[in-house]
Backbone as CSV, one residue per row, in Angstrom:
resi,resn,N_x,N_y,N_z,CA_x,CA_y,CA_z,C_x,C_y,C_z
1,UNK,9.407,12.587,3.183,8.091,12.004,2.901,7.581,12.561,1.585
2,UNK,7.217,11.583,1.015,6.820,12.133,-0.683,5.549,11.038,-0.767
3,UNK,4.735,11.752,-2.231,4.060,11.050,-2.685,3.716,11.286,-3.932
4,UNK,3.668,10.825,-4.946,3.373,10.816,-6.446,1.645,9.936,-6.977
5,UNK,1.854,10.728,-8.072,0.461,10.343,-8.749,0.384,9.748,-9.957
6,UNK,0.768,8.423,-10.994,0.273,8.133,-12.294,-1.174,8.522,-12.278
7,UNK,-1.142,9.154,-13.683,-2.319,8.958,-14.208,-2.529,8.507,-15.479
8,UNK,-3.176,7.553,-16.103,-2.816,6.616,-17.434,-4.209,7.274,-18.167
9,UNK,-3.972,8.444,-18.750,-5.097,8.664,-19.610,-5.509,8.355,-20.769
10,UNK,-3.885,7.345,-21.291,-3.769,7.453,-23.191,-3.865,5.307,-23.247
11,UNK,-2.912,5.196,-22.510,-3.079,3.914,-22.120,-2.956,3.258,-20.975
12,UNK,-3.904,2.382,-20.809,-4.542,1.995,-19.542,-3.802,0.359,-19.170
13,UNK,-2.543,0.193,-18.417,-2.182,-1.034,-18.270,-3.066,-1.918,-17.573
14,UNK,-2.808,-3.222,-18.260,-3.583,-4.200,-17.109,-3.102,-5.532,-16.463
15,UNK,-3.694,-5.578,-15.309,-2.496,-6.829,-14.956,-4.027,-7.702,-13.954
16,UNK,-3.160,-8.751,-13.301,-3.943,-10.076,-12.783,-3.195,-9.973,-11.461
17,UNK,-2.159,-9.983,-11.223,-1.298,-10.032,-9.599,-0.957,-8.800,-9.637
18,UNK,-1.077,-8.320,-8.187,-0.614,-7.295,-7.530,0.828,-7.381,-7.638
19,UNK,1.394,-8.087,-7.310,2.956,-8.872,-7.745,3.506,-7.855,-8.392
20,UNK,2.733,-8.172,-9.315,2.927,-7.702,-11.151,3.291,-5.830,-10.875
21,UNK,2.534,-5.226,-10.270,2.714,-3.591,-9.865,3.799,-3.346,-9.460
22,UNK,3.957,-4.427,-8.221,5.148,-3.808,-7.225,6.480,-4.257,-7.863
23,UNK,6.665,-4.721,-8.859,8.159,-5.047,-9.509,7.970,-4.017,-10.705
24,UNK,7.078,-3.458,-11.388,6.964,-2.498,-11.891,7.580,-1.428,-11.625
25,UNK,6.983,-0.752,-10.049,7.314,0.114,-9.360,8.813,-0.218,-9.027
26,UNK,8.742,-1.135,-7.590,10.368,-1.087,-7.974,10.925,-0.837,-9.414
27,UNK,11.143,-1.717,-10.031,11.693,-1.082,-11.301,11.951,0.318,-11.772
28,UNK,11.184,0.608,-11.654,11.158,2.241,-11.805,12.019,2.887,-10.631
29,UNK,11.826,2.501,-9.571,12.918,3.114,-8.002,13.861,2.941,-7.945
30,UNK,14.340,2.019,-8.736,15.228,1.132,-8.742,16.626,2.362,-9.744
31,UNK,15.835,2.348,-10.820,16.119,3.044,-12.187,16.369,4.643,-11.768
32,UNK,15.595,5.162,-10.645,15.951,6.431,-10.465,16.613,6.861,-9.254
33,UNK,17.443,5.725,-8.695,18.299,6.072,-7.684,18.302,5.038,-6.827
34,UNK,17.366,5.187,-6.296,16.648,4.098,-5.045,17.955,3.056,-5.158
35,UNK,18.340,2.989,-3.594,18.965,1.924,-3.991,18.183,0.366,-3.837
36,UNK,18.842,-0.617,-4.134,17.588,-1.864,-4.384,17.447,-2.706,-2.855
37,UNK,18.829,-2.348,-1.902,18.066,-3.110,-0.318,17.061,-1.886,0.041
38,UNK,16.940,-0.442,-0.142,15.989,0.702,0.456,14.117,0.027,0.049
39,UNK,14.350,-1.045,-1.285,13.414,-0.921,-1.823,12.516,-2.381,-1.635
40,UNK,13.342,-3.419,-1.772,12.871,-4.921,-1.547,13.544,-5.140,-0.651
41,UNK,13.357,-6.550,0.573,13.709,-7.300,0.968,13.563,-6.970,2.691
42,UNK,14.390,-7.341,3.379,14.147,-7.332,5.124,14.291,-5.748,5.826
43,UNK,15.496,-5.096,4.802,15.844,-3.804,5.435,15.216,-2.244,4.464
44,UNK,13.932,-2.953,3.764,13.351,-1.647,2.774,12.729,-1.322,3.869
45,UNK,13.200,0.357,3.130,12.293,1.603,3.787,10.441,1.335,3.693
46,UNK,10.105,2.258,4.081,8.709,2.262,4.228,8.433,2.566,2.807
47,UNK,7.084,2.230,2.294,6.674,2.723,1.050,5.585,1.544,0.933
48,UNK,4.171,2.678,-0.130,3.418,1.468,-0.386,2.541,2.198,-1.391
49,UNK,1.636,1.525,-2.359,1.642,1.915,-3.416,-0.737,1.687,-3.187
50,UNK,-0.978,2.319,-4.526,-2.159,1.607,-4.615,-2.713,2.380,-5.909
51,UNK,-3.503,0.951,-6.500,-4.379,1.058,-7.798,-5.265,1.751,-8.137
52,UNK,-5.790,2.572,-9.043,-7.112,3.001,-8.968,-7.332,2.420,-10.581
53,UNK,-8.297,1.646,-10.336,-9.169,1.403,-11.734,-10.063,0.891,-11.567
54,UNK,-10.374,-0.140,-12.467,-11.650,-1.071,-12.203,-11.385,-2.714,-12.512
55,UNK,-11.893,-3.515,-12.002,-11.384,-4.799,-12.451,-12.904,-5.233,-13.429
56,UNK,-12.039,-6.582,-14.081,-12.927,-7.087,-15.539,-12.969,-8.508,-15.101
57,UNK,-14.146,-9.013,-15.531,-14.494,-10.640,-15.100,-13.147,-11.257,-15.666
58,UNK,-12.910,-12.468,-14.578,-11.928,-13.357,-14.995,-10.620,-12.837,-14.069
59,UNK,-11.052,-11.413,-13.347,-9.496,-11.076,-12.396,-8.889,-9.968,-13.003
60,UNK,-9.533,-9.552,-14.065,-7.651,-8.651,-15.045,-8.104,-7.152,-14.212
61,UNK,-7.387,-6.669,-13.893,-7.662,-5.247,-13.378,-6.993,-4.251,-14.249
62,UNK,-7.859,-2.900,-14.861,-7.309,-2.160,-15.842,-7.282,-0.970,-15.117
63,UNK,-6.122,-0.181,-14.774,-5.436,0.230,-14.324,-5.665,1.931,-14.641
64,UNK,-6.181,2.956,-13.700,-6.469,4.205,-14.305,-5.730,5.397,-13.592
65,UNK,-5.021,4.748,-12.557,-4.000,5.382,-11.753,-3.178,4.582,-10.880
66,UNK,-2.004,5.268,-10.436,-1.282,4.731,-9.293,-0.601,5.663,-8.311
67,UNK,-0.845,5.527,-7.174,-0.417,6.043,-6.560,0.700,5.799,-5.731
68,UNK,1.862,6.158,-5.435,3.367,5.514,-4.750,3.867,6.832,-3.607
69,UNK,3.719,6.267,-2.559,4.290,6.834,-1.074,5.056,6.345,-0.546
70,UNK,5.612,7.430,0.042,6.924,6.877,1.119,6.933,7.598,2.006
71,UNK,7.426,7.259,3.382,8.192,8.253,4.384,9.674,7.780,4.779
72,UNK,10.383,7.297,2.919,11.396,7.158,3.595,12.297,8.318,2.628
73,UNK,13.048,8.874,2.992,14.046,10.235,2.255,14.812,9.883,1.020
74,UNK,15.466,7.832,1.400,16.180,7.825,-0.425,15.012,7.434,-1.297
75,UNK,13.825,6.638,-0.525,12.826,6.325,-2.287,11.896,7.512,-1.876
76,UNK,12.178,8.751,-1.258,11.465,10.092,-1.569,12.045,10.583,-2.516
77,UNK,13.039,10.913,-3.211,14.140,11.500,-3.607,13.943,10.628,-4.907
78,UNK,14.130,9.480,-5.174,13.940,8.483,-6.378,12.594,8.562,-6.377
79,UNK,11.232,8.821,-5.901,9.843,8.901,-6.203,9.865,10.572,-7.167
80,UNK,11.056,11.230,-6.567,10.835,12.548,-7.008,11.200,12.479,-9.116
81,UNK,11.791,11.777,-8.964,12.613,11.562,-10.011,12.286,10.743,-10.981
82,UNK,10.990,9.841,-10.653,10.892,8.505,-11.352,10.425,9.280,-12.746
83,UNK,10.911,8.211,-13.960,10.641,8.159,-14.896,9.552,7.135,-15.116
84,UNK,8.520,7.500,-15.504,7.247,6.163,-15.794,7.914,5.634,-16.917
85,UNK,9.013,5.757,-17.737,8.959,4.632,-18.673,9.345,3.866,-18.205
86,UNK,10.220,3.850,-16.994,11.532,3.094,-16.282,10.797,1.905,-15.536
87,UNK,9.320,2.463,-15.223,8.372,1.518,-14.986,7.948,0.374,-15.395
88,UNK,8.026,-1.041,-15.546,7.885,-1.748,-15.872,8.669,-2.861,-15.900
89,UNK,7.170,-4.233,-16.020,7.916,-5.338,-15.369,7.016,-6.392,-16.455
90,UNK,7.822,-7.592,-17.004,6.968,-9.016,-17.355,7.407,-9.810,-16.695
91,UNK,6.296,-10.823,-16.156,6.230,-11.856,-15.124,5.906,-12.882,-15.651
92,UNK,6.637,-14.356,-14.786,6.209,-15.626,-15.133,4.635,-15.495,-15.271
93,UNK,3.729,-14.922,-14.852,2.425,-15.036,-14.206,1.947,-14.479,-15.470
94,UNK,2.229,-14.082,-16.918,1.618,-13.791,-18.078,1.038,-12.121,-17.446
95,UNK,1.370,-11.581,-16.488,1.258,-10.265,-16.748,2.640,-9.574,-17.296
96,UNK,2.006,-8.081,-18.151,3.228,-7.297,-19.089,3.008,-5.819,-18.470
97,UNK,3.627,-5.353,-17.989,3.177,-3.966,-16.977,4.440,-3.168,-18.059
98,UNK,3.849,-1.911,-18.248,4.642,-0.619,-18.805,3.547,0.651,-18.891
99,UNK,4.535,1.433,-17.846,3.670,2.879,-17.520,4.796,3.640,-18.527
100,UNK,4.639,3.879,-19.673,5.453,4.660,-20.633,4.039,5.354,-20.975
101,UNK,4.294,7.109,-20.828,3.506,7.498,-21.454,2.416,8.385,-19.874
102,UNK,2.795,7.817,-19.046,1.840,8.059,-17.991,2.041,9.538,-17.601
103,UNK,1.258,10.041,-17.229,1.217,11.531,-16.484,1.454,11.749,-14.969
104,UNK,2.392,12.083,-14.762,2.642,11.757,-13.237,2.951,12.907,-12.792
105,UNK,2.742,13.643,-11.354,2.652,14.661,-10.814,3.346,14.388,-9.072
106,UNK,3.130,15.225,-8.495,3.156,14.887,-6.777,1.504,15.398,-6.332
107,UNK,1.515,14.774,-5.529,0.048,14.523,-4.388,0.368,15.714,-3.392
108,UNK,-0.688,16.402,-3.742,-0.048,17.826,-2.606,-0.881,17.722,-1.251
109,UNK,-1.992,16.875,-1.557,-2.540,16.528,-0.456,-2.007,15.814,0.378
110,UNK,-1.178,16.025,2.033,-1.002,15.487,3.029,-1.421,15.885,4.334
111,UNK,-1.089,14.976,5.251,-1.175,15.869,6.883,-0.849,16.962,6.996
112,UNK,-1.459,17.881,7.686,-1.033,19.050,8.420,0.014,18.683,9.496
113,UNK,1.197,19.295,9.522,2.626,18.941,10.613,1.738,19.159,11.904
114,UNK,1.093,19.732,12.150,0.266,20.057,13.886,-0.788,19.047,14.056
115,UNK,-1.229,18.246,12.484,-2.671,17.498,13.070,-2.439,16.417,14.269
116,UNK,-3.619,16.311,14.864,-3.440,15.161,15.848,-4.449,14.184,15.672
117,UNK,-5.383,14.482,14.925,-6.020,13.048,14.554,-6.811,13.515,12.769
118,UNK,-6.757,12.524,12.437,-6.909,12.257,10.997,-8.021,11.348,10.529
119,UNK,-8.593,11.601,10.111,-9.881,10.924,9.317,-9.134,10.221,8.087
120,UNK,-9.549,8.958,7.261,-8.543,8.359,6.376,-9.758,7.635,5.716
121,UNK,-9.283,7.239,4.509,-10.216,6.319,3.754,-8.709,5.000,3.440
122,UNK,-9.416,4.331,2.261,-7.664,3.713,1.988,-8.302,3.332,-0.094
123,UNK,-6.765,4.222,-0.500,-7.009,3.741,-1.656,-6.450,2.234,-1.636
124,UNK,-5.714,1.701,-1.102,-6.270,0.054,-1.363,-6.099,-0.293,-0.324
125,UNK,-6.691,-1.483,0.030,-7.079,-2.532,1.556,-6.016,-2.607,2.144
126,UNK,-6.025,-2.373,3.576,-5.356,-3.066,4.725,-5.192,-4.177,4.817
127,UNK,-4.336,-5.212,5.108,-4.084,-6.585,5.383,-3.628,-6.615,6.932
128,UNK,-4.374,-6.956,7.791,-4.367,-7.905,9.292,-3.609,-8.567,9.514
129,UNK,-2.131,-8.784,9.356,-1.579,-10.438,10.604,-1.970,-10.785,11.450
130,UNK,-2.107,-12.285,11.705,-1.861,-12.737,13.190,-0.699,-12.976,13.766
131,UNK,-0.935,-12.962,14.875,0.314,-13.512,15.702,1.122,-14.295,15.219
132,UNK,2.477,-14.529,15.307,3.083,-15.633,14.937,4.191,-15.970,15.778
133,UNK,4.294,-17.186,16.069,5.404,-17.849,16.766,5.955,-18.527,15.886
134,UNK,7.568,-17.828,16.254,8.891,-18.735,15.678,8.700,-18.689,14.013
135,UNK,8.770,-19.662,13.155,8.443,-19.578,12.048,7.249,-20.493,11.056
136,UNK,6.317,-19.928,12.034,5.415,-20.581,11.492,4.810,-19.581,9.922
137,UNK,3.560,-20.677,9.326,3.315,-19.350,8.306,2.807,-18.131,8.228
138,UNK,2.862,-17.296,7.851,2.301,-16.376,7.687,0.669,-16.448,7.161
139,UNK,-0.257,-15.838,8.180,-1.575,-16.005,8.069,-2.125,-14.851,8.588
140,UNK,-3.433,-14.543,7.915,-3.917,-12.763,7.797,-5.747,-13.205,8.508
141,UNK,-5.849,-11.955,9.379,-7.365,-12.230,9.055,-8.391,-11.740,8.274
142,UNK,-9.445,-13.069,8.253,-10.534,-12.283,6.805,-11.895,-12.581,8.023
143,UNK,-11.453,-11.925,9.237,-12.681,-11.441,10.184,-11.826,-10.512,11.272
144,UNK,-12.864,-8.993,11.250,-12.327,-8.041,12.454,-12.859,-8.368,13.424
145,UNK,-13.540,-9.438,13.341,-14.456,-9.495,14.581,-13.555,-10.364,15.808
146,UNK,-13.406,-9.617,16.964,-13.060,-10.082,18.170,-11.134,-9.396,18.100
147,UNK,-10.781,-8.850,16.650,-9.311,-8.060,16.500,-9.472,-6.846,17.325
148,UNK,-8.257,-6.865,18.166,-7.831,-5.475,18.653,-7.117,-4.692,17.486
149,UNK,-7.747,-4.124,16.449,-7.371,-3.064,15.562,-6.582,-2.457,15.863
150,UNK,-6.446,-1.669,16.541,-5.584,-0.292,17.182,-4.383,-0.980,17.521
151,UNK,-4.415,-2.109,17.780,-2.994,-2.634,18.427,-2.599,-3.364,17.255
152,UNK,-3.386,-4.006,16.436,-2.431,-4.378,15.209,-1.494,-3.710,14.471
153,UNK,-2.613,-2.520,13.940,-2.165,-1.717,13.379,-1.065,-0.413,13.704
154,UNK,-1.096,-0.412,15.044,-0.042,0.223,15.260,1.165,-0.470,15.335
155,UNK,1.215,-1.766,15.564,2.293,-2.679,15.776,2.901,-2.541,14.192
156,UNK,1.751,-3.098,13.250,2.419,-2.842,11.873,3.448,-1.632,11.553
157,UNK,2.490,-0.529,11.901,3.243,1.008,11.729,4.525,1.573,12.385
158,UNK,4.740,0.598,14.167,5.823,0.955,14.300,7.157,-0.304,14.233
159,UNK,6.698,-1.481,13.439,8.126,-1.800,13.124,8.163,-1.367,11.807
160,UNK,7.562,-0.881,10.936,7.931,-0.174,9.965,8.721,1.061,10.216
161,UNK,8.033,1.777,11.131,9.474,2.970,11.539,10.789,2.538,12.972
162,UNK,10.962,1.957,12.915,11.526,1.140,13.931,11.732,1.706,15.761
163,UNK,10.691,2.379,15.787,10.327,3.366,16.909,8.926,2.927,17.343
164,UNK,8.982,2.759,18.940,7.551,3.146,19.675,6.331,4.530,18.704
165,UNK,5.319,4.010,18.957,4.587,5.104,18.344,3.635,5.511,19.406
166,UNK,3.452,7.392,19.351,1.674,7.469,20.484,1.217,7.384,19.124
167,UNK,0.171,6.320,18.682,-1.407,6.252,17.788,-2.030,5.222,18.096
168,UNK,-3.052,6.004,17.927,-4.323,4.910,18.058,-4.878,4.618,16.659
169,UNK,-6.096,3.737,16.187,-6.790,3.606,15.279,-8.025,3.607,15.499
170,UNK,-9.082,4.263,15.715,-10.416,4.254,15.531,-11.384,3.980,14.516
171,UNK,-12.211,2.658,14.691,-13.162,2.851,13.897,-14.539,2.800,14.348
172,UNK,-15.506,3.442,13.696,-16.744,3.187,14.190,-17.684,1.884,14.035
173,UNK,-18.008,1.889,15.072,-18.631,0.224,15.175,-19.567,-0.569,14.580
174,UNK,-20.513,1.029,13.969,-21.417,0.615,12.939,-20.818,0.704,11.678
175,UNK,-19.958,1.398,11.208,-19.241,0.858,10.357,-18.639,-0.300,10.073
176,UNK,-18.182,-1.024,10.767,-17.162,-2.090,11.148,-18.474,-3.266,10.868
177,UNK,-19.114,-2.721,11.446,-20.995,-4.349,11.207,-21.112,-3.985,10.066
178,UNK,-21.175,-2.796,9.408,-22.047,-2.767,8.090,-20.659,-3.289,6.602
179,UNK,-19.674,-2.570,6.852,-18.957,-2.119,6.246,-17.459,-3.123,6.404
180,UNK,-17.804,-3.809,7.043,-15.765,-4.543,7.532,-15.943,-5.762,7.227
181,UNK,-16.910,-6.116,6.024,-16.491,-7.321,5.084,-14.762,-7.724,4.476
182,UNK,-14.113,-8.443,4.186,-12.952,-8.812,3.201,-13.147,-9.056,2.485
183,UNK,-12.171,-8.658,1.269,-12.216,-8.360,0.321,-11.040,-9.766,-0.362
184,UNK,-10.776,-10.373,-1.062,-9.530,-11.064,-1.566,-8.848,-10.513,-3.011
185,UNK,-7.332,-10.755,-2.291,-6.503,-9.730,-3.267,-5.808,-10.854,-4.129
186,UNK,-5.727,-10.970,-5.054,-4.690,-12.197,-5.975,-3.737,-11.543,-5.971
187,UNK,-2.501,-11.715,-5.202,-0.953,-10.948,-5.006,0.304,-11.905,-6.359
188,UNK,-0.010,-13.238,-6.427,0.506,-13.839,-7.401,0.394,-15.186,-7.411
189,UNK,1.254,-16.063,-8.217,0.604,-17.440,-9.145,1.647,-18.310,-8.399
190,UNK,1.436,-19.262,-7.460,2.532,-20.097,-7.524,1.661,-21.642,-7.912
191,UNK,2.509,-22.222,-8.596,2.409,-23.561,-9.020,0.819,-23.576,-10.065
192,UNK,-0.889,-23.679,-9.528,-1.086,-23.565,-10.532,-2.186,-23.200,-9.659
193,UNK,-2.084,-22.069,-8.511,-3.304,-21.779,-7.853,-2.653,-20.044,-7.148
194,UNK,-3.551,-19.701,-7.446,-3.724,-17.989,-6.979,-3.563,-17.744,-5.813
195,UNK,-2.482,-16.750,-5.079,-2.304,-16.660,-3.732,-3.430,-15.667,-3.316
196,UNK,-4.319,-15.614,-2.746,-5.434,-14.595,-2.106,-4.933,-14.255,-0.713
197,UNK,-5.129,-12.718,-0.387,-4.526,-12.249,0.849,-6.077,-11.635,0.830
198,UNK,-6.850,-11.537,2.735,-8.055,-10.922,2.712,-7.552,-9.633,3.249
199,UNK,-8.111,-8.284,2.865,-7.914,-7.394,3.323,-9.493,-6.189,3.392
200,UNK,-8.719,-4.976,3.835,-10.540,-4.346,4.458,-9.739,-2.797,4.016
201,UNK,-11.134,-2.451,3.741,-11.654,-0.857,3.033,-12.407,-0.158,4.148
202,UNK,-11.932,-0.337,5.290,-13.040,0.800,6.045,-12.553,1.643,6.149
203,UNK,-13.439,3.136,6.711,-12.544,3.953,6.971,-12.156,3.868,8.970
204,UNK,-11.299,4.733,8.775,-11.054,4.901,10.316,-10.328,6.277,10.521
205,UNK,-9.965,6.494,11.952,-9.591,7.744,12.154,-8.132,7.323,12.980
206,UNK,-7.108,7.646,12.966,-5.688,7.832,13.277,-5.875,9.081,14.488
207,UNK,-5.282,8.427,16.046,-4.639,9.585,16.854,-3.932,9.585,16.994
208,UNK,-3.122,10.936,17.382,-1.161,10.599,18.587,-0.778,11.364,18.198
209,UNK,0.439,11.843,18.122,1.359,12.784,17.594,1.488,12.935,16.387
210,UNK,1.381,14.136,16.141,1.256,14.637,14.331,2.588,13.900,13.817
211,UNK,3.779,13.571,14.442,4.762,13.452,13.630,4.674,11.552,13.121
212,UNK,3.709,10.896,14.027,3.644,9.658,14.078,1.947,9.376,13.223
213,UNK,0.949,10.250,12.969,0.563,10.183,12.034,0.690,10.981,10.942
214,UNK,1.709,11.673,10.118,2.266,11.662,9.033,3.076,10.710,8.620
215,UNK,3.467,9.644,9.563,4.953,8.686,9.201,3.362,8.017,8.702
216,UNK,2.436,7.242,9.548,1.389,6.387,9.296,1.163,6.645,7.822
217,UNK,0.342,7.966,7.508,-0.108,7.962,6.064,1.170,8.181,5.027
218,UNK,2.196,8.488,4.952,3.099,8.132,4.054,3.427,6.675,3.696
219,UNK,3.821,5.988,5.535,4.243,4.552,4.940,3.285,3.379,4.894
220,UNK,2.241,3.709,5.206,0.951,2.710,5.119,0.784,2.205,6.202
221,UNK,-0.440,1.576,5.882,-1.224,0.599,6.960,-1.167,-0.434,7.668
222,UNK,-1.105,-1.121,8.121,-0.941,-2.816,7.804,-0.339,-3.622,7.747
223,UNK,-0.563,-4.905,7.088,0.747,-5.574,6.692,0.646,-4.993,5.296
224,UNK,1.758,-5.997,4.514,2.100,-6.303,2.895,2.340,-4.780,2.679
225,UNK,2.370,-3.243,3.140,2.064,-2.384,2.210,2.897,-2.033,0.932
226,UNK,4.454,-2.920,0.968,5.271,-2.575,-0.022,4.832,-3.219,-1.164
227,UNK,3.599,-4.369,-0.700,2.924,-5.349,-1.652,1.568,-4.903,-2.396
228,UNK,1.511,-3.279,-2.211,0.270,-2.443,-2.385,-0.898,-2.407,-1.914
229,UNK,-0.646,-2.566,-0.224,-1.776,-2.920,0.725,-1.709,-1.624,1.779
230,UNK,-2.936,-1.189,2.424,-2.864,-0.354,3.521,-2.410,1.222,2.963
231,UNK,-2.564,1.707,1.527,-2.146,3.162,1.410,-3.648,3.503,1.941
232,UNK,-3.478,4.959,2.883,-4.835,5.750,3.657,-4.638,6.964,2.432
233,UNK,-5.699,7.713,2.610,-6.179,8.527,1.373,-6.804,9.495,2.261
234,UNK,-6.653,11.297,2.433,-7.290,12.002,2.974,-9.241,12.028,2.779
235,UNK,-9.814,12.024,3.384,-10.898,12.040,2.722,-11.201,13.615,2.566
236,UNK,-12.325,13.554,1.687,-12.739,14.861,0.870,-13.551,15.628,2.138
């Protein structure tokens, strides 16, 4: 389990799709070992990433950190290693991503191996599935209201580790009324309209076995997280 830190103090990339990050990143995982099924596609490890900046009218988001987790051992090992120049990606979608130059460190902040429940914020939004039968489409919700949380989200968390999990998810209820609006994420461009995924910033609290919430905050939240959705953040 690893976790790393960009920090873009000299130059500040900017992009429009989330898309645009996560082929970045790969790229970079890719470049420092990782092998490329660990990283994309049906059989990638856990891992999930998230932005810190600010966004600018019109969508462009300028970019003032990144953060990249895993709880999986080969893109721990290639997170250990990444080169930020190796970073980078240009997309049909007119975004140009290059972290050359970036300051990157490890995140020393994690779980305690004994904790049993965890307080969490999320540096970027959770994404909700619904149910799905057979192959229908894929559809998210942009209301918690009437969601069994705790059971989504653990469902997310344990086919990501491909094990039963003991956790729960707690959130508080006045939080959840005041605070559990959606948010819409532009993930990327097909044809000549913006894909929006709704996702949520609350906080919540993680129970169960310390070893099943450390897998949680390494490999994320949610759905999409290899798509830079659902990273949790210790709070202060």
């Amino acid at each position: 389990m690893h976790r790393i830190r960009l920090a873009f103090n000299h130059v500040r990339p900017q992009f429009r799709f989330l898309d645009s990050v996560n082929a970045a990143v790969v790229a970079g995982l890719t470049e420092a070992g990782a092998p490329s099924e660990r990283v994309v596609g049906r059989e990638a490890g856990p891992w999930t990433f998230a932005v810190g900046g600010f966004s600018k009218r019109g969508g462009l988001t300028v970019m003032s950190g990144l953060t990249v987790s895993t709880a999986d051992a080969e893109i721990a090992r290639a997170l250990a290693g990444l080169d930020p120049a190796a970073a980078r990606a240009r997309s049909s979608n007119g975004d140009e991503l290059d972290f050359s130059g970036a300051d990157i460190g490890a995140e020393l902040r994690s779980p305690h191996e004994a904790v049993s429940e965890l307080a969490v914020a999320f540096g970027s939004p959770f994404a909700v599935m619904k149910a799905k039968t057979g192959r229908s489409k894929t559809r998210f919700h942009d209301d918690l209201a009437g969601v069994d949380l705790s059971a989504a989200l653990r469902a997310s968390v344990a086919a990501r580790a491909g094990r039963a999990l003991d956790l729960e998810f707690h959130v508080d209820p006045l939080t959840l009324a005041v605070d559990g609006c959606r948010r819409l994420v532009a993930t990327r461009f097909v044809g000549d309209r913006r894909i929006l995924i709704p996702a949520f910033s609350i906080p919540l609290t993680m129970r169960g076995r310390p070893e099943d919430i450390r897998f949680a905050y390494f490999a994320g939240i949610g759905a999409k997280t290899r798509g830079g959705f659902g990273c949790p953040v210790m709070l202060q």
